[in-house]
C-alpha positions in Angstrom: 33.9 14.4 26.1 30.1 15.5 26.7 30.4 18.3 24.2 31.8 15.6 21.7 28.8 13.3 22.2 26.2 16.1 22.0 28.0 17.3 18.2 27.8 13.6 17.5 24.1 13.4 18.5 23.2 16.5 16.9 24.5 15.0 13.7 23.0 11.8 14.1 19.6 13.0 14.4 18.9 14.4 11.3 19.4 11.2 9.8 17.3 9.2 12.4 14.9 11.2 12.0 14.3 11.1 8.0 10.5 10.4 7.2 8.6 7.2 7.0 6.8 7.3 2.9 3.5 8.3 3.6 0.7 6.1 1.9 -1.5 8.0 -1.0 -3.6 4.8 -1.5 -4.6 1.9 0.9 -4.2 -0.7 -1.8 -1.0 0.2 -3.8 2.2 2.7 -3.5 4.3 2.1 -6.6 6.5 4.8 -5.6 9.6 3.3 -7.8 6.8 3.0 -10.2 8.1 -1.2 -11.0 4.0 -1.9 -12.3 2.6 -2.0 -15.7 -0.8 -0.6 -15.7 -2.5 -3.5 -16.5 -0.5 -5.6 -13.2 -1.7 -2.2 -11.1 -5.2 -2.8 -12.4 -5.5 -6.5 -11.6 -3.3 -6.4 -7.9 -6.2 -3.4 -7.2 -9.1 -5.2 -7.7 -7.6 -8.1 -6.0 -7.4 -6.7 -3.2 -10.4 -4.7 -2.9 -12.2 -7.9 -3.6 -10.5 -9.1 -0.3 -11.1 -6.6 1.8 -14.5 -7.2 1.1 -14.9 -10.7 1.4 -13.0 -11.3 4.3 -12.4 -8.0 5.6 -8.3 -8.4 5.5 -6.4 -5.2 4.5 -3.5 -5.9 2.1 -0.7 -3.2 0.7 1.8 -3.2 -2.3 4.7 -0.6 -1.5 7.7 -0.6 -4.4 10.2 2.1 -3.0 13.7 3.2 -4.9 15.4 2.1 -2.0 14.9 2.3 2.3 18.3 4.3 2.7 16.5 7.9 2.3 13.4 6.6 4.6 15.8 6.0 7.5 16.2 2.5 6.9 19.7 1.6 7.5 19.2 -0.7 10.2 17.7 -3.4 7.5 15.1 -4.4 5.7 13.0 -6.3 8.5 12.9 -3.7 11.3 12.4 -0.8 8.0 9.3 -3.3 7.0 8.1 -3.9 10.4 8.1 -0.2 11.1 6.6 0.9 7.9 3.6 -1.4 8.4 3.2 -0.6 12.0 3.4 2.9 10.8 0.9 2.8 8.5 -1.1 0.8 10.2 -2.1 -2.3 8.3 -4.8 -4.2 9.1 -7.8 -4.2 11.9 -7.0 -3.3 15.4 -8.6 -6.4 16.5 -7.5 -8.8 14.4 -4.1 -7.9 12.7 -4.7 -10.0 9.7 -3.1 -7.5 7.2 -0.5 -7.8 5.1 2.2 -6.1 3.3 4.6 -6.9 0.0 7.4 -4.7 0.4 9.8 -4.1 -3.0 13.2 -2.3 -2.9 14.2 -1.6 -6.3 18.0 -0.5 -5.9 18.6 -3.0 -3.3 17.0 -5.6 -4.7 15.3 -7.3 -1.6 11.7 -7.6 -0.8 9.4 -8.2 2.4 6.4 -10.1 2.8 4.9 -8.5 6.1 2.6 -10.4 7.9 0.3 -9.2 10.8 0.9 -10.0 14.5 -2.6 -12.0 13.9 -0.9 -14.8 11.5 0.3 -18.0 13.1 4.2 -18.8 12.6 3.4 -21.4 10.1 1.9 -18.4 7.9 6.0 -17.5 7.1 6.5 -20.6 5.8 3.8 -19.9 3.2 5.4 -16.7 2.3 8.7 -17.9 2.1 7.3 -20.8 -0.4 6.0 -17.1 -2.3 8.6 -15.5 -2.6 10.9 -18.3 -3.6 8.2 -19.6 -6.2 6.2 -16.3 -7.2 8.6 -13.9 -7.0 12.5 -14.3 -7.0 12.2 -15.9 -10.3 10.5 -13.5 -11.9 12.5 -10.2 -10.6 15.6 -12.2 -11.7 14.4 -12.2 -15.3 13.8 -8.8 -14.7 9.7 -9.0 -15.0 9.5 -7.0 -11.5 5.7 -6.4 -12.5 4.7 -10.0 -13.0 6.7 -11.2 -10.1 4.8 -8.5 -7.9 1.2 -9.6 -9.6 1.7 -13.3 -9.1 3.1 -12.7 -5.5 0.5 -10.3 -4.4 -2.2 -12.6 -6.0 -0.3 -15.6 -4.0 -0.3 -13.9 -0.9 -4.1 -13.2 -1.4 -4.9 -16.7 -2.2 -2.4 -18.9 0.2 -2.2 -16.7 3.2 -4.9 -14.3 3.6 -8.0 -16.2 2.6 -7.2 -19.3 4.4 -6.2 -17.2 7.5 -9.4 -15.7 7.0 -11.4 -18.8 6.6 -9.9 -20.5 10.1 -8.0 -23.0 7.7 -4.3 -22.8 9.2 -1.3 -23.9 7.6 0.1 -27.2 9.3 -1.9 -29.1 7.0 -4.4 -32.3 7.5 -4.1 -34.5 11.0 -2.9 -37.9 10.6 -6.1 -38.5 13.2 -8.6 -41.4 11.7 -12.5 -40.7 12.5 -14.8 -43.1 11.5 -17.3 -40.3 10.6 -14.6 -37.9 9.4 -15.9 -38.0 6.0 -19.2 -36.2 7.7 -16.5 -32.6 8.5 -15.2 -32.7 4.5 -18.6 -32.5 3.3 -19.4 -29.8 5.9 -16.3 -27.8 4.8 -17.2 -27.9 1.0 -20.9 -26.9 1.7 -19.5 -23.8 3.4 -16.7 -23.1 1.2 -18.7 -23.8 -2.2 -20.8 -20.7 -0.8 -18.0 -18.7 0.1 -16.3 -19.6 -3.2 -19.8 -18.3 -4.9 -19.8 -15.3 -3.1 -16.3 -14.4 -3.9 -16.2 -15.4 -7.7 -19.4 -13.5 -8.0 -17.4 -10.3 -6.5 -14.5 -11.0 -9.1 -17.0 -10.9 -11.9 -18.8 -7.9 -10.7 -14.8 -6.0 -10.7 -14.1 -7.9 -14.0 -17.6 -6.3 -15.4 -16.4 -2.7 -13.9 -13.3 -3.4 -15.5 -15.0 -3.9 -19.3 -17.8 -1.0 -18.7 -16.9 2.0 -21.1 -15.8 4.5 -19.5 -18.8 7.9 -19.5 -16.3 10.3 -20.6 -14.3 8.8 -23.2 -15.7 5.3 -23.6 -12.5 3.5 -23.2 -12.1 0.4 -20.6 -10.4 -0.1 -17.5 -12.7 1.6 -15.0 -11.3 0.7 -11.2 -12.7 1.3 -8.0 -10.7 3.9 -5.4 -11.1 4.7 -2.0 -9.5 6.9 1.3 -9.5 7.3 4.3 -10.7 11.0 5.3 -9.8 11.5 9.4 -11.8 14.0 11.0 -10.7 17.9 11.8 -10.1 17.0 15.7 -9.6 14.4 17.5 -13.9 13.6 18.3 -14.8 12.1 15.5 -14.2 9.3 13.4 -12.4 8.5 10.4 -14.5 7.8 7.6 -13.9 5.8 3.9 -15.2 7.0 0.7 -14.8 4.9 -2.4 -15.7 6.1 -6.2 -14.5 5.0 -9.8 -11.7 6.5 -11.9 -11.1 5.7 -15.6 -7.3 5.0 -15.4 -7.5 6.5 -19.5 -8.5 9.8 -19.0 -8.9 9.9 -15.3 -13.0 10.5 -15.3 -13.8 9.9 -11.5 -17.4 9.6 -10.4 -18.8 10.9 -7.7 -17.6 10.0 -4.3 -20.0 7.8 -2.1 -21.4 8.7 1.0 -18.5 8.7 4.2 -18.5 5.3 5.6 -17.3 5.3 9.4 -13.8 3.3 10.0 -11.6 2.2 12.6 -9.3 4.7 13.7 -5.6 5.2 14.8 -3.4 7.0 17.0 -0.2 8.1 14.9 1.4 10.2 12.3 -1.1 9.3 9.6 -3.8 7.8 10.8 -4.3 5.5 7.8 -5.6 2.0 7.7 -7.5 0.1 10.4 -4.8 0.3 12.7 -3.1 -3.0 12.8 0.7 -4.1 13.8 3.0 -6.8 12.8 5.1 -8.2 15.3 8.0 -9.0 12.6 6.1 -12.2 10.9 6.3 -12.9 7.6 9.5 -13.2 5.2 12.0 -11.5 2.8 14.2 -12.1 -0.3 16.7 -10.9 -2.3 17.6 -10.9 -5.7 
């Protein structure tokens, strides 16, 4: 009986043991390659703009399917464990997010950060029944992962961001409530400012020629580059690629980042604790 169990475990363990994907890029992983370029070009800049605004790390992953990544125990503890994996997010403030797409079993994952309130999956369930189900059913997986990613960005992560919430107004009457409206669209008429001039700045990036073959589309990369041994820090260097002829400019200087313990040792270091939503199709 104990030799039994042990053949069975040696079998068994080759097959727990299959590999997480690892991340090439912090902002998108098309590995079942589902995006136009244009969609990859506008879900980057997105959420590069976001990470600078507000700090908040988000990820697009499209994989063929989670079988062959040890995934057979279903699509929320495979996304949970991918995004813990990776690392998602700040440490301190696990506000990261992550939109998950299986393309041969046709189910997806919004993955939210242990930082988002519980009324946050609400919001991504209203995404993905809205932004995206539609669309993959039509069979426009590009635009359905564009207008999610961009939804997610806008109705989750920005408002998280901002201290809005997502239980809505109080019912509470104030007699000088109207005083905290006007306070709140001071503040956020800045903020809005501040972001739409960083849209236009990535929109002008976008329409600069490129120096080596003077076609558009310029985007802006980065990575995380982890030190030889464990006493130093990670580091992040970003520089611009022409996505025509793949022209890259020089890199900038190493900017020190947040590191992890783990396999990879990517990202800020975040968790989820299983928020967030899925779908199929």
């Amino acid at each position: 009986m104990i030799r039994a169990a042990l053949i069975w475990l040696a079998l068994a363990l080759p097959l727990a043991a299959q590999d997480l994907p690892d991340w090439q890029h912090t902002s998108i992983n098309d590995f079942a390659q589902l995006l136009s370029n244009e969609d990859t070009r506008i879900i980057d800049e997105a959420l590069i703009a976001l990470q600078g605004d507000t700090g908040v790390q988000g990820t697009v992953v499209t994989l063929i399917d989670r079988a062959r990544h040890g995934g057979t125990d279903g699509l929320e503890p495979f996304a949970k464990r991918l995004f813990n994996d990776w690392g998602v997010g700040e440490a301190d403030r696990n506000d990261g997010f992550m939109l998950l797409v299986l393309r041969d079993d046709r189910e997806m994952r919004i993955e939210l950060g242990a930082g988002y309130p519980g009324a946050a999956d609400n919001a991504a369930r209203a995404i993905i029944d809205n932004d995206i189900l539609p669309a993959f059913r039509a069979d426009e997986m590009s635009a359905g992962i564009r207008d999610g990613t961009l939804a997610i960005i806008d109705d989750i992560a920005r408002p998280n961001a901002a201290g809005m919430g997502f239980d809505g107004p109080s019912d509470t009457r104030d007699p000088l409530g109207w005083l905290l409206p006007l306070g709140v669209f001071g503040v956020f008429g800045l903020v809005g400012f501040n972001i739409l001039r960083s849209i236009w700045r990535r929109i002008q990036l976008g329409r600069r020629p490129c120096p080596n073959c003077g076609g558009s589309g310029l985007v802006q990369e980065s990575e995380i580059i982890q030190p030889s041994d464990d006493s130093g820090r990670a580091s992040q260097v970003m520089w611009t690629r022409c996505k025509i002829c793949q022209w890259t400019s020089p890199r900038s200087e190493p900017r020190p980042v947040r590191r992890r313990s783990g396999r990879s040792g990517s990202f800020g270091g975040g968790r989820s604790s299983g928020g967030g939503a899925s779908g199929r199709w």
